[in-house]
VEXKE-354054 format. One record per residue: x negated, y, z of N, C-alpha, C in turn; residue in three letters. Coordinates in Angstrom, 1 decimal, decimal comma, m for minus. Each point is the difference from the previous one (the first is absolute). Last residue first. Example, Ala and Ser with C-alpha at 12.3 -4.5 7.8 and 13.67 -1.06 7.14 Angstrom:
% VEXKE-354054
       nu       nv       nw      cau      cav      caw       cu       cv       cw   code
    m12,8     m2,2      7,1     m0,9      1,1      0,0      0,8      1,1      0,8    SER
     m0,3     m5,7     m0,1      0,9      1,2      0,0     m0,9      1,2      0,0    ALA
% end
This chain:
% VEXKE-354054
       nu       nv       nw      cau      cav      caw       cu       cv       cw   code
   m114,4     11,9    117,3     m0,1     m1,0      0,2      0,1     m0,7      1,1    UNK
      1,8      4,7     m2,9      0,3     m1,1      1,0     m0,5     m1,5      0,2    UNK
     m1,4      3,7     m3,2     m0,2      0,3      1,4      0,8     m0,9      1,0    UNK
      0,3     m0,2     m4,6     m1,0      0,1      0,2     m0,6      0,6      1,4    UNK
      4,4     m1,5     m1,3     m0,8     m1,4     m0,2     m1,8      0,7     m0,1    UNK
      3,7      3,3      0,6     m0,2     m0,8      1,3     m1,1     m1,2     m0,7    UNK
      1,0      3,7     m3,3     m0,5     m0,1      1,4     m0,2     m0,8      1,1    UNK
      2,3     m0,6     m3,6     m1,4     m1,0     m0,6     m0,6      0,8      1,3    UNK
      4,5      0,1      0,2     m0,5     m0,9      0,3     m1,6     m0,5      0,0    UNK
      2,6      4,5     m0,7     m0,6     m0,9      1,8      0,1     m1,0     m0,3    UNK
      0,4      1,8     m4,2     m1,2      0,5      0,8     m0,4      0,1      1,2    UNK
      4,0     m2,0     m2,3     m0,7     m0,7     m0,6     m1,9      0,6      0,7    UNK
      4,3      2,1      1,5     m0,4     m1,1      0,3     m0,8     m0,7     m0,8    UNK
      0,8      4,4     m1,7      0,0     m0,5      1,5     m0,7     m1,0      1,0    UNK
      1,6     m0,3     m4,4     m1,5      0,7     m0,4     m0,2      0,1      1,3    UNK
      4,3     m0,9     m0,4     m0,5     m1,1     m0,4     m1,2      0,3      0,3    UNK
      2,8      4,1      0,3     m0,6     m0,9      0,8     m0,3     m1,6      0,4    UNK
     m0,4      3,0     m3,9     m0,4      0,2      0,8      0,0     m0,4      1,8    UNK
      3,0     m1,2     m4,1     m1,1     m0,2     m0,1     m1,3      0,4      1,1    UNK
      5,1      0,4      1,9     m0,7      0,0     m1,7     m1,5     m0,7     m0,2    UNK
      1,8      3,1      4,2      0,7     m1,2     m0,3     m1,2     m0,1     m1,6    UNK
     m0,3      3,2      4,7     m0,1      0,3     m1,3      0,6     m1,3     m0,2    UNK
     m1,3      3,8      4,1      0,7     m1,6     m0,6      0,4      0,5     m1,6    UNK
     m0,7      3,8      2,0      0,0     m0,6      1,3      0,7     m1,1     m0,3    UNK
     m1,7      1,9     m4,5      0,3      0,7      1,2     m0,5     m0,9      1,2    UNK
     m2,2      0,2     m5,3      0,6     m0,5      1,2      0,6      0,9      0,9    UNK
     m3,2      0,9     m3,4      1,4      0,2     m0,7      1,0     m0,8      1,6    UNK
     m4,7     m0,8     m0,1      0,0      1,6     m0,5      1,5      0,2      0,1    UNK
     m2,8     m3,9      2,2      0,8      0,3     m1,3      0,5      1,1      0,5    UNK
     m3,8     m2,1      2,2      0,9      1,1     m0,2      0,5     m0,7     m1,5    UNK
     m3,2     m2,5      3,9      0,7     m0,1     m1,2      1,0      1,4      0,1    UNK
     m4,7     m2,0      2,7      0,9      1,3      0,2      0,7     m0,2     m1,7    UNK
     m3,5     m3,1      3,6      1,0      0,0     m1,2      1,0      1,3      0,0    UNK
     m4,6     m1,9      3,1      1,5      0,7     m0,5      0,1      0,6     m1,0    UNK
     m4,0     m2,2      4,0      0,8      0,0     m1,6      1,4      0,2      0,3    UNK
     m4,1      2,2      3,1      1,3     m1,4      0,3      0,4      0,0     m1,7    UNK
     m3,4      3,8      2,0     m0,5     m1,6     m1,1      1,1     m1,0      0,0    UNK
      0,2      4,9      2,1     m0,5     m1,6      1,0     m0,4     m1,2     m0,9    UNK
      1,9      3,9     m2,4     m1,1      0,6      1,1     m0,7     m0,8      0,9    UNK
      3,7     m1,4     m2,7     m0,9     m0,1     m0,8     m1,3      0,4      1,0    UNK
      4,3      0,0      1,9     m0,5     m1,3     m0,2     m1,3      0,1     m0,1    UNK
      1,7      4,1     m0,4      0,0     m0,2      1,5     m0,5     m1,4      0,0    UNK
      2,2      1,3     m3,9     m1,5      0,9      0,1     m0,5     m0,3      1,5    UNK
      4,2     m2,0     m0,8     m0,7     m0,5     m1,3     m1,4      0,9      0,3    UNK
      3,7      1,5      2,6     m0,7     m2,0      0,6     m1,0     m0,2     m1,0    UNK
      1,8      3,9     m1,9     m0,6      0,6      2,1     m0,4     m1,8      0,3    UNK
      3,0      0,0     m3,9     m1,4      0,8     m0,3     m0,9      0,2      1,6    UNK
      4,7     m1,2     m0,3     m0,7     m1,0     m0,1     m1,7     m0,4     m0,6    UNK
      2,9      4,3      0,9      0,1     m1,1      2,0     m1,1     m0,9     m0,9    UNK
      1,1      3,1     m2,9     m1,2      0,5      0,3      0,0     m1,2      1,4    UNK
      3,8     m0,4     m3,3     m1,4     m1,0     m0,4     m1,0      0,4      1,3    UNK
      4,5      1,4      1,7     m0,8      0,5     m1,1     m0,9     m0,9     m0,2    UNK
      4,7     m0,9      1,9     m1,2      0,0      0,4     m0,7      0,3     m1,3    UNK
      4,0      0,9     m0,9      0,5      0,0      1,1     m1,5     m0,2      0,3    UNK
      1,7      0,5     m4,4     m0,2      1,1      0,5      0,1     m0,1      1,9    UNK
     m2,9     m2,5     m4,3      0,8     m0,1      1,0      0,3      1,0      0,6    UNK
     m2,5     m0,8     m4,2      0,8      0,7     m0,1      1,0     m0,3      1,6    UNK
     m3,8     m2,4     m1,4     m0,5      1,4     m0,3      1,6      1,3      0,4    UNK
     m0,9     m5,1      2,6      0,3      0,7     m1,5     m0,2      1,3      0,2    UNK
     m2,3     m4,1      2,3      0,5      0,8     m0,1      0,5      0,8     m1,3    UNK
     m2,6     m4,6      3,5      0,5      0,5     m1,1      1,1      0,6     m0,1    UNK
     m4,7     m2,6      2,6      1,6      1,2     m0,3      0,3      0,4     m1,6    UNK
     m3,8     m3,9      3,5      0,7      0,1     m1,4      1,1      0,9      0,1    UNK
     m4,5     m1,6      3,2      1,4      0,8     m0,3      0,3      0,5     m1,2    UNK
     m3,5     m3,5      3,7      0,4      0,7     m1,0      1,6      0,5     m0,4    UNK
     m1,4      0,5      5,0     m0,2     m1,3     m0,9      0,3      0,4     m1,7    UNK
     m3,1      2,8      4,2      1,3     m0,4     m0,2      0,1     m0,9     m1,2    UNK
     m4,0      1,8      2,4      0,4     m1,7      0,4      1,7     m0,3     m1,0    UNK
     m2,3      4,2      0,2     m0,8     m1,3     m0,5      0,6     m0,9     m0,3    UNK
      3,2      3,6      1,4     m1,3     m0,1      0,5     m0,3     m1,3     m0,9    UNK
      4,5      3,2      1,1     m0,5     m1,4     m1,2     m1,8      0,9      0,3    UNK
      4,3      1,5      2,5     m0,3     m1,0      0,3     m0,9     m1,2     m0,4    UNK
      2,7      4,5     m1,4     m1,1      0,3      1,5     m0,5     m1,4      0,9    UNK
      3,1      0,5     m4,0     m1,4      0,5     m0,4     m0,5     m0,5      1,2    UNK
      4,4     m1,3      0,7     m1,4     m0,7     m0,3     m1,1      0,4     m0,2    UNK
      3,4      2,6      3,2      0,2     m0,2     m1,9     m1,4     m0,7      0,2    UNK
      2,3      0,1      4,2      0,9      0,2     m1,0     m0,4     m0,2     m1,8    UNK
     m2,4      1,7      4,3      0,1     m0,9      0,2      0,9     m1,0     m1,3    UNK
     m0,3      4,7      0,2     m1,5     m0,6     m0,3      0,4     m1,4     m0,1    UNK
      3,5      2,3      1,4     m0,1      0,1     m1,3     m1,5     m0,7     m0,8    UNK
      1,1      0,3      4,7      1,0     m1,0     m0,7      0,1     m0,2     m1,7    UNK
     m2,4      3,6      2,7     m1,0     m1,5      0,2      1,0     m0,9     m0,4    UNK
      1,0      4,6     m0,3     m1,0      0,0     m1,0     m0,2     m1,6      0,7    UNK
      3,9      2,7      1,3     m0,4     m0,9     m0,1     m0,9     m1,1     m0,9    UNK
      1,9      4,7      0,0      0,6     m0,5      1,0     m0,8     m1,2      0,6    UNK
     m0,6      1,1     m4,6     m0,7      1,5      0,9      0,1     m0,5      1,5    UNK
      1,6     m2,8     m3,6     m1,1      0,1      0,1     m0,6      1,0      1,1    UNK
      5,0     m1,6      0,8     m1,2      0,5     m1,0     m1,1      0,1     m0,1    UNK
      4,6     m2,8      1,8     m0,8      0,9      0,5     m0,4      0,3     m1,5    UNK
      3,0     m3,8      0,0      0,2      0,8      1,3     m0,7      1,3      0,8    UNK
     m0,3     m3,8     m3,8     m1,0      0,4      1,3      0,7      0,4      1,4    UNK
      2,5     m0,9     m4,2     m0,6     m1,2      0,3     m1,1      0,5      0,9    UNK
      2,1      3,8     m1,5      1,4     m0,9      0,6     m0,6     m1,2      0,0    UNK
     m3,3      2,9     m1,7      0,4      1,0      1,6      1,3     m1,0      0,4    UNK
     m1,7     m1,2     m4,6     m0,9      0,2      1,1      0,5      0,3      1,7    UNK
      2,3      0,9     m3,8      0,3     m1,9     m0,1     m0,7      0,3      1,2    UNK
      0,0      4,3     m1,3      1,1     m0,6      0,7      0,1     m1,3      0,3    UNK
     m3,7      1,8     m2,3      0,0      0,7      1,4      1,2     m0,8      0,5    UNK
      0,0     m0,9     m4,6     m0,9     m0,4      1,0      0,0      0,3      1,5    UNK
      2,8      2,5     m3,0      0,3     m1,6      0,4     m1,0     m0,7      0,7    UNK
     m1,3      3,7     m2,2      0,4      0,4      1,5      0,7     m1,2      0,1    UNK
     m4,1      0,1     m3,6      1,3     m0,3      0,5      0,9      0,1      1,2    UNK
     m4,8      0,9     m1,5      0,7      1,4     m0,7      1,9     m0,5      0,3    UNK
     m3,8     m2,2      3,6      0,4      0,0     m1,1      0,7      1,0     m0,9    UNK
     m1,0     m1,5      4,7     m0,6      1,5     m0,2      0,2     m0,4     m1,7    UNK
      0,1     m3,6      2,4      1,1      0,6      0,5     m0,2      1,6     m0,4    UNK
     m3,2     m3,0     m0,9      1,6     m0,2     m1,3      1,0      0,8      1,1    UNK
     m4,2      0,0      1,7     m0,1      0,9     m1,5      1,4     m0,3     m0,7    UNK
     m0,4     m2,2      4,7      0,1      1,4     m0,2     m0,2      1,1     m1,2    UNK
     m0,2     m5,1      0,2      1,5      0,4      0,1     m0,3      1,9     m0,1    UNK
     m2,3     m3,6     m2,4     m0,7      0,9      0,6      1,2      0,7      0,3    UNK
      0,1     m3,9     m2,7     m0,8     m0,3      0,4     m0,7      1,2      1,0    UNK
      4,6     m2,0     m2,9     m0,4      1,0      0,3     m1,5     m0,3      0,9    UNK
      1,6     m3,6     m4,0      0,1      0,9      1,3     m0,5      1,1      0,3    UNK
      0,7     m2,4     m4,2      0,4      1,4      0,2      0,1      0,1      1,2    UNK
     m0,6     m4,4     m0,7      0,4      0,1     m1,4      0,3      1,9      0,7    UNK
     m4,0     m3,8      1,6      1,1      0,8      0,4      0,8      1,0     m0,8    UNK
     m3,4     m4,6      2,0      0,7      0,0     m1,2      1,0      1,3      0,4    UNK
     m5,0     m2,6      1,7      1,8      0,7      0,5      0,4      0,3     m1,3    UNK
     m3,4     m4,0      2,4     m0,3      1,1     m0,8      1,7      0,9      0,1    UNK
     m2,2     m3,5      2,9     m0,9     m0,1     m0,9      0,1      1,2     m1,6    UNK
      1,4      0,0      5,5      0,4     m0,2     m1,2     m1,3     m0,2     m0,9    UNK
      0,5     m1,0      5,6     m0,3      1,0     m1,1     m0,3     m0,3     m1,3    UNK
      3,4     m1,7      4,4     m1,0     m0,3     m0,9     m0,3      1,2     m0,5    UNK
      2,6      0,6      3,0     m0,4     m1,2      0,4     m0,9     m0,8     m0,6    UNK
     m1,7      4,4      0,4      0,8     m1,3      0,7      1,7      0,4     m0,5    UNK
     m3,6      2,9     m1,2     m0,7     m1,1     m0,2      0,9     m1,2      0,7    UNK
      1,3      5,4     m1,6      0,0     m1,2      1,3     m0,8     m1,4     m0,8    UNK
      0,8      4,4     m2,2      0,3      0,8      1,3     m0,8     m1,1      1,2    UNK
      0,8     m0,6     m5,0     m1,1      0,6      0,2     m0,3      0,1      1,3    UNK
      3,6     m2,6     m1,8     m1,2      0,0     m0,4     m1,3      0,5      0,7    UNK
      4,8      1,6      1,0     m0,5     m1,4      0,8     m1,1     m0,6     m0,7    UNK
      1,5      3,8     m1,9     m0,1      0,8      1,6     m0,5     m1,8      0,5    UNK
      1,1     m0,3     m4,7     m1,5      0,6      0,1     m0,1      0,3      1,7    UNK
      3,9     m1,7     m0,7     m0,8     m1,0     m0,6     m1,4      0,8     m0,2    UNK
      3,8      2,6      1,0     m0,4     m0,9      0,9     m0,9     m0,8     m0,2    UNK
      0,6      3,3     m3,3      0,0      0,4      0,9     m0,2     m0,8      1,3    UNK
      2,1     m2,0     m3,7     m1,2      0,4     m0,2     m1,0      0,7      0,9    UNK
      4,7      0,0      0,4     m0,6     m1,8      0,2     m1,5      0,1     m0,2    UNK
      2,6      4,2     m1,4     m0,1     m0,8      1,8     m0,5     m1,1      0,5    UNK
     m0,8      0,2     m5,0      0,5      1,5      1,0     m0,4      0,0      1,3    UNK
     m0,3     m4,8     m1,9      0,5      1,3     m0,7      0,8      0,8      0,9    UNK
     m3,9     m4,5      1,2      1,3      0,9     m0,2      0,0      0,8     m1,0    UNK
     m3,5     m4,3      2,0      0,9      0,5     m1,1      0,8      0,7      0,3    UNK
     m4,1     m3,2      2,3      1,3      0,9      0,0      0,1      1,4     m1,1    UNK
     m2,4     m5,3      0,7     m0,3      1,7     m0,4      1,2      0,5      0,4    UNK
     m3,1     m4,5      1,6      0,6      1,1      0,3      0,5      0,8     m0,6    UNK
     m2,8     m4,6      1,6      0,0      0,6     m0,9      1,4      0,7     m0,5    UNK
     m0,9     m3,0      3,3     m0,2      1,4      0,9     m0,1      0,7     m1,5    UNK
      3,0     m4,7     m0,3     m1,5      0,5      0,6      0,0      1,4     m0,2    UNK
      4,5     m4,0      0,7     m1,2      1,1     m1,4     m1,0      0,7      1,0    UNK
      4,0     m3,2      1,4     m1,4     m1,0     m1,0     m0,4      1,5     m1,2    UNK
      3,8     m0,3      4,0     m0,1      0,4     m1,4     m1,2     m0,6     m1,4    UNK
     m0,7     m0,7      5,4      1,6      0,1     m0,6      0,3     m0,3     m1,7    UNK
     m3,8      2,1      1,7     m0,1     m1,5     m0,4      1,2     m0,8     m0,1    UNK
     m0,1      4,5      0,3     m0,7     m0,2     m0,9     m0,2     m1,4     m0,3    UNK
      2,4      3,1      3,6      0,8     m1,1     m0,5     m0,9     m0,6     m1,6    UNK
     m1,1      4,2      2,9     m0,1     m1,0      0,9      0,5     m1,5     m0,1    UNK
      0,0      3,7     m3,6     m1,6     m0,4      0,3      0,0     m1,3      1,0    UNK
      4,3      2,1     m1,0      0,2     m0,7     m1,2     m2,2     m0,4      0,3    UNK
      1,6      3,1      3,3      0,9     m1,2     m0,1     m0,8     m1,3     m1,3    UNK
     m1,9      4,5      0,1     m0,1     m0,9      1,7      0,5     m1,4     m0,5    UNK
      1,2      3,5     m3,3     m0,9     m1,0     m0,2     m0,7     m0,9      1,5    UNK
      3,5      2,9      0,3      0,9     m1,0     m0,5     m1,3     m0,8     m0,6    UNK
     m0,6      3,6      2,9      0,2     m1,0      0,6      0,6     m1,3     m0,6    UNK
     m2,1      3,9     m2,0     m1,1     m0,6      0,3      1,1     m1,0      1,8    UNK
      2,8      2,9     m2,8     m1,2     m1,2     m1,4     m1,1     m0,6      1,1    UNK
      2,9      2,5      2,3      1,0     m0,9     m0,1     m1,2     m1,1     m1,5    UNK
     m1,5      4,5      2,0      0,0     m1,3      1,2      0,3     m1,2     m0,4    UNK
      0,6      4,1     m2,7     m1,7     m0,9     m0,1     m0,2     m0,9      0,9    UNK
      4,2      2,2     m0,2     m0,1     m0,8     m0,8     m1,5     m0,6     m0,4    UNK
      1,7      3,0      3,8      0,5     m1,2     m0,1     m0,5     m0,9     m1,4    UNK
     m2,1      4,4      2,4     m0,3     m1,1     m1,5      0,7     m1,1      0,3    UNK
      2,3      3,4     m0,8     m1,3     m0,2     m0,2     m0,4     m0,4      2,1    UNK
      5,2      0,3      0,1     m1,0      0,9     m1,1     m1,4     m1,3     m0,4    UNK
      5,3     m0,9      1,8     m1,6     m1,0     m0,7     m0,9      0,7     m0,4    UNK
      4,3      2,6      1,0     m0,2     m1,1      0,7     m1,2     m0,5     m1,3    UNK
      3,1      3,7     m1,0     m1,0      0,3      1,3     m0,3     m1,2      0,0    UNK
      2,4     m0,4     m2,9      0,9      1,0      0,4     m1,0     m0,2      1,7    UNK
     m1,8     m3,3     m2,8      1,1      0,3     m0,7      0,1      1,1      1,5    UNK
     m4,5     m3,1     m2,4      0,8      1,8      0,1      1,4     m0,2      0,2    UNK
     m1,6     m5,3     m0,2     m0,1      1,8     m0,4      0,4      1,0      0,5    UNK
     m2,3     m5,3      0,2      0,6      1,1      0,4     m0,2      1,1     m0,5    UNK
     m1,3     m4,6     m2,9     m0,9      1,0      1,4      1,5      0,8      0,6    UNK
     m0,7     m4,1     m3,9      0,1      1,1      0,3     m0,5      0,3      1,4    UNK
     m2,3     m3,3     m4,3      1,1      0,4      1,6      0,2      1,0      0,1    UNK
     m2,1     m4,1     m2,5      0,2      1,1     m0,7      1,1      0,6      1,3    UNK
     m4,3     m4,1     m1,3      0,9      0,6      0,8      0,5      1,2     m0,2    UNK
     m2,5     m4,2     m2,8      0,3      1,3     m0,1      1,4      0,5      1,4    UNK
     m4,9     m3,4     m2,0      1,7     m0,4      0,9      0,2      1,6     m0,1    UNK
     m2,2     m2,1     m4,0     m0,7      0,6      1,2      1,1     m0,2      0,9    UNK
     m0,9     m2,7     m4,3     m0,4     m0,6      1,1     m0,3      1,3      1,3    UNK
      0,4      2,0     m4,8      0,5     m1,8      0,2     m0,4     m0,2      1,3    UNK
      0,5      4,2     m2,9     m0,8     m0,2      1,4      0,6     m1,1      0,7    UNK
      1,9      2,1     m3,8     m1,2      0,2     m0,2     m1,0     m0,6      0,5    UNK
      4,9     m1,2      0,8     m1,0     m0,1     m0,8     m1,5      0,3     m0,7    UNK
      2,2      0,9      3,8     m0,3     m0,8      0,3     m0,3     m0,7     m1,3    UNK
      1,7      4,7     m0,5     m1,1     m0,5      1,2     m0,9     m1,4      0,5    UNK
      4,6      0,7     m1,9     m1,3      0,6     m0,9     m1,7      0,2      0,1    UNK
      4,0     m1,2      3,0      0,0     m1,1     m1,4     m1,2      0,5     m0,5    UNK
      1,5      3,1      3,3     m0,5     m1,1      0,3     m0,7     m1,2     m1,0    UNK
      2,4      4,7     m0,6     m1,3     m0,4     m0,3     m0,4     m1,2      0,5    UNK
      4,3      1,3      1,0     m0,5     m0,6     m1,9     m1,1     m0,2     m0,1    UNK
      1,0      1,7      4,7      0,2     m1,4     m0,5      0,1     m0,4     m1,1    UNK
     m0,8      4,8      2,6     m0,9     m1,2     m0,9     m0,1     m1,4     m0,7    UNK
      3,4      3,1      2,1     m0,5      0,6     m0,9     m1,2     m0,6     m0,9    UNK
      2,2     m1,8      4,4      0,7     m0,8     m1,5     m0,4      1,6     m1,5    UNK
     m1,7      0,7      4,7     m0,7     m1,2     m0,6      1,1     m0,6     m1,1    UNK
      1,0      5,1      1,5      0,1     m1,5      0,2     m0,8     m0,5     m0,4    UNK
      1,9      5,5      0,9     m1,0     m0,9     m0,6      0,6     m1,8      1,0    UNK
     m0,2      5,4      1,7      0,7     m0,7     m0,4     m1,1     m1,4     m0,8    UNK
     m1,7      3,4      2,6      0,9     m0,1      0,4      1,4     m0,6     m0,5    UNK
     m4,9      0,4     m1,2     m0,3     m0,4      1,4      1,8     m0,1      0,3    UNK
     m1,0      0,9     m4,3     m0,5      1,2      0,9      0,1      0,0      1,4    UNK
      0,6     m2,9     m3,5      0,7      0,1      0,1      0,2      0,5      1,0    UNK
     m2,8     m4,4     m2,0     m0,3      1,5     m0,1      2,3      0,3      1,1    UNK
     m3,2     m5,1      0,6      1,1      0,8     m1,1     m0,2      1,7      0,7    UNK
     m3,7     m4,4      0,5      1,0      1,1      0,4      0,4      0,9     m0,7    UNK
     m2,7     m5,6      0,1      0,5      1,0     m0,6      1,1      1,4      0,7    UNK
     m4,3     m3,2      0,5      1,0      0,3      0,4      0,4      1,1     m0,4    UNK
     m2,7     m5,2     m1,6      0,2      2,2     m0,4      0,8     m0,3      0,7    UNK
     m3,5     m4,4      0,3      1,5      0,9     m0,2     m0,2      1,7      0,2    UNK
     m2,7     m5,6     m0,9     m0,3      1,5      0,1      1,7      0,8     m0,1    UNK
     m3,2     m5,0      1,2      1,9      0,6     m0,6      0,0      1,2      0,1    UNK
     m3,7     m3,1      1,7     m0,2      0,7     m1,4      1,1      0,6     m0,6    UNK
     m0,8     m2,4      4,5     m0,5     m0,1     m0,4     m0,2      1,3     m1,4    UNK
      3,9     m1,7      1,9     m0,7      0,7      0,7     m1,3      0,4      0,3    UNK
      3,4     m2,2     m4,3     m0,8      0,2      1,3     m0,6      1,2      0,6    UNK
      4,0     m2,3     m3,8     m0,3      1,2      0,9     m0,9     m1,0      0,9    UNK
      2,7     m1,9     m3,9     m1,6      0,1      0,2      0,1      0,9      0,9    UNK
      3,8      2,1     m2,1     m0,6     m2,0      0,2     m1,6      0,2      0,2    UNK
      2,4      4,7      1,8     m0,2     m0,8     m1,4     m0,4     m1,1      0,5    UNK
      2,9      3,7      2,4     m1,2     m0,6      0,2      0,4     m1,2     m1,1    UNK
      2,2      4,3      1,6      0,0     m0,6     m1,4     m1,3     m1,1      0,5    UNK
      3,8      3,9      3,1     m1,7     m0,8     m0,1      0,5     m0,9     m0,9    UNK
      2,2      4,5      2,4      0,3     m0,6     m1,1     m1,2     m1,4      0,2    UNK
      1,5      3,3      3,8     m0,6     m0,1     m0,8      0,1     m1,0     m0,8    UNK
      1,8      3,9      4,0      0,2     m1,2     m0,4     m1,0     m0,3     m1,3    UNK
      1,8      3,6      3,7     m1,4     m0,9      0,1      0,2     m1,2     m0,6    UNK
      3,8      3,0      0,7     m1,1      0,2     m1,3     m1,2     m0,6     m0,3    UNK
      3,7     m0,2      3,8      0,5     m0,9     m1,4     m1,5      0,4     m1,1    UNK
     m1,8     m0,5      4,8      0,8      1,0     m0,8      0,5     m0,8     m1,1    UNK
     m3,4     m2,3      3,1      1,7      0,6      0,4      1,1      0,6     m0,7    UNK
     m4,7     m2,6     m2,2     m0,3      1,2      1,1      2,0      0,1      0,4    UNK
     m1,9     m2,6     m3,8     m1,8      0,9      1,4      0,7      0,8      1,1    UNK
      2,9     m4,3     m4,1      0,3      1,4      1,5     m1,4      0,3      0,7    UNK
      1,6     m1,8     m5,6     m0,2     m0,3      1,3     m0,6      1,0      1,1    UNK
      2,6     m0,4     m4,7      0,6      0,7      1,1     m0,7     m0,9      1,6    UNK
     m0,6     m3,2     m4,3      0,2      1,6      0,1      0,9      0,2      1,4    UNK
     m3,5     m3,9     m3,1      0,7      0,4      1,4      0,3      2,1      0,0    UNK
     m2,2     m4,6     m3,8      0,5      1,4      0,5      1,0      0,2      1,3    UNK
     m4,1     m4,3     m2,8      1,5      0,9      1,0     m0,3      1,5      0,1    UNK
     m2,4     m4,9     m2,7      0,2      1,9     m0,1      1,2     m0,1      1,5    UNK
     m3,0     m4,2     m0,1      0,9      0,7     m0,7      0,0      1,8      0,5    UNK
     m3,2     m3,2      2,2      0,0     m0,6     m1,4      1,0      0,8     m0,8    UNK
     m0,5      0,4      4,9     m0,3      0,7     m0,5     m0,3     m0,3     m2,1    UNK
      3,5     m1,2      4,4     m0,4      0,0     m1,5     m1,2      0,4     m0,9    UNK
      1,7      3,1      4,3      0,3     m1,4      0,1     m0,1     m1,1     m1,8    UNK
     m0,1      4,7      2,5     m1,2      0,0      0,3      0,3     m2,0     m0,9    UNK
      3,6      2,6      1,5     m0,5      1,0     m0,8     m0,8     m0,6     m1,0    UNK
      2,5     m1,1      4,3     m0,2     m1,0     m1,3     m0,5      0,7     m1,1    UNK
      1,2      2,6      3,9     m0,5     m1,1      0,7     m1,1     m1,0     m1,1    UNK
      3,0      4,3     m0,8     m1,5     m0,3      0,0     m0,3     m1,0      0,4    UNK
      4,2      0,0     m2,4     m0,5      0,0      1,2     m1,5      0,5      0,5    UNK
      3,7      0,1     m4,6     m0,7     m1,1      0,6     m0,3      1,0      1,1    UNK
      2,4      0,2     m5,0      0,1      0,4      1,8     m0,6     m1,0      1,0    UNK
     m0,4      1,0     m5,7      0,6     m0,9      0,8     m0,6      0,4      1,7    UNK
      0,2      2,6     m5,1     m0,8     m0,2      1,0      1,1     m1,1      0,9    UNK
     m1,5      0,6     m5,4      0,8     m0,3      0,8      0,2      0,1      1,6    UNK
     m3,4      1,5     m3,9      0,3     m1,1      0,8      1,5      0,5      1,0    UNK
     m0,9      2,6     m4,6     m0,9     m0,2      0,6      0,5     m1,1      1,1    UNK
     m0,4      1,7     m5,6      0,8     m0,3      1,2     m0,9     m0,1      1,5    UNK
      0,4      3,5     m4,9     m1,4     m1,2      0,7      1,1     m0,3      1,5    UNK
      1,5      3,1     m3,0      0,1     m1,3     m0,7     m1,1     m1,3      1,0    UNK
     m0,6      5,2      0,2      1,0     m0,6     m0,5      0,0     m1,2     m0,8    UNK
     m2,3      2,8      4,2     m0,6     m0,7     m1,1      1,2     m0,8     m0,6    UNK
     m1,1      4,3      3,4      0,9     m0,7     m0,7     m0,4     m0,8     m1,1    UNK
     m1,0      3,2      5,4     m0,3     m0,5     m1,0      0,9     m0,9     m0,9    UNK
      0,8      4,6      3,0      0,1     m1,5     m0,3     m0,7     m1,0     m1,2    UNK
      0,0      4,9      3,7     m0,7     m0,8     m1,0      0,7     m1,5     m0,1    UNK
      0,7      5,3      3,0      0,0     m1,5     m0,3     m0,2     m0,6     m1,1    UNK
     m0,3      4,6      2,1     m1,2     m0,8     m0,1      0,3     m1,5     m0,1    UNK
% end
């Protein structure tokens, strides 16, 4: 379930090692700060791009989470996209992080819905620091996707998003764990540690469907017709479940797609989270 995005030819910032301390500092110029620390673990770590002109006031940022079935994967999966991103989307600050993984028993669920909604804590309690405001989206693929709708929908703190962005997350652990894919069942049962049957309230608790009400924030997915790991039907269940509450959402299929796509399509990608966010992110 890992995904790398690739934009050839498009360069991206240089990252320079800085401190959280001084994160927040300048705000007239661009800076990038990488590998900064939410948390103890070597993995609690996060990328941050904050643009010239940044205020706290009107500086809007995506947080970005990398796919990679909860048990592998990196925020340097999303780092081409960065550049590209900030082209579209001039003036947003972009945080991009990893989380704790699955490895050999250790970090089950929901280490990793703890580690997004402790790495946005952080990067929320450092806003004026940083000079960006409550305006919000979070962005993944796959697994990242998956988190980014579970902390969307699930929690109204530390902020509540202005909208989500999710490239084939899984969105209903117990129907994808019941999938025609027995891999499934297995990814499932070694990042849980259990089963739906065993433990129907980890599993509830676990998939976003079970979290999008009225109030949830708009939502932009996007799926390929041809994925043989999360079925379009995850990104279908958020999309009919939004609609039934009146929340807007964006449901993009390409037909011919797997689990990640490159090329023209995913230019077309991003060119349709951008004009999504500029109309829902004010």
């Amino acid at each position: 379930m890992r995904i790398i995005f690739l934009f050839t030819g498009l360069l991206f910032f240089a990252a320079c090692k800085k401190t959280d301390n001084t994160a927040g500092s300048n705000a007239s110029q661009a800076s990038t700060f990488t590998d900064i620390s939410y948390g103890a673990d070597v993995r609690q770590k996060m990328d941050i791009y904050l643009p010239a002109g940044r205020s706290a006031d009107t500086t809007k940022l995506i947080f970005l989470i990398h796919g990679g079935g909860w048990n592998e994967g990196d925020k340097a999966d999303f780092t081409p996209s960065v550049a590209y991103l900030q082209t579209l989307l001039p003036g947003y600050a972009i945080v991009n992080t990893n989380y704790r993984l699955v490895a050999n028993g250790q970090n089950l669920f929901p280490t990793q819905e703890n580690d997004i909604k402790a790495a946005a804590t952080f990067v929320y309690s450092k806003r004026n620091e940083y000079q960006v405001s409550d305006k919000w989206v979070f962005m993944g693929a796959s697994a990242g996707g998956h988190l980014a709708m579970l902390q969307s929908f699930k929690y109204n703190s530390p902020v509540k998003p202005k909208a989500v962005v999710s490239f084939f997350g899984p969105s209903d652990l117990t129907v994808f764990y019941n999938t025609s894919n027995p891999l499934i069942a297995v990814l499932l049962l070694n990042v849980t540690g259990t089963t739906p049957s065993i433990n129907p309230g980890l599993y509830q608790q676990s998939s976003p469907n079970n979290f999008i009400t009225a109030q949830s924030p708009p939502t932009l997915l996007l799926h390929g017709g041809a994925d043989p790991l999360v079925p379009a039907s995850q990104s279908e269940l958020v999309r009919d479940k939004l609609q039934s509450f009146g929340v807007p959402v964006q449901y993009v299929f390409y037909p011919g797609e797997a689990h990640g796509w490159d090329g023209p399509n995913l230019l077309d990608s991003f060119n349709k989270i951008a004009a999504f966010l500029q109309l829902y992110v004010k």
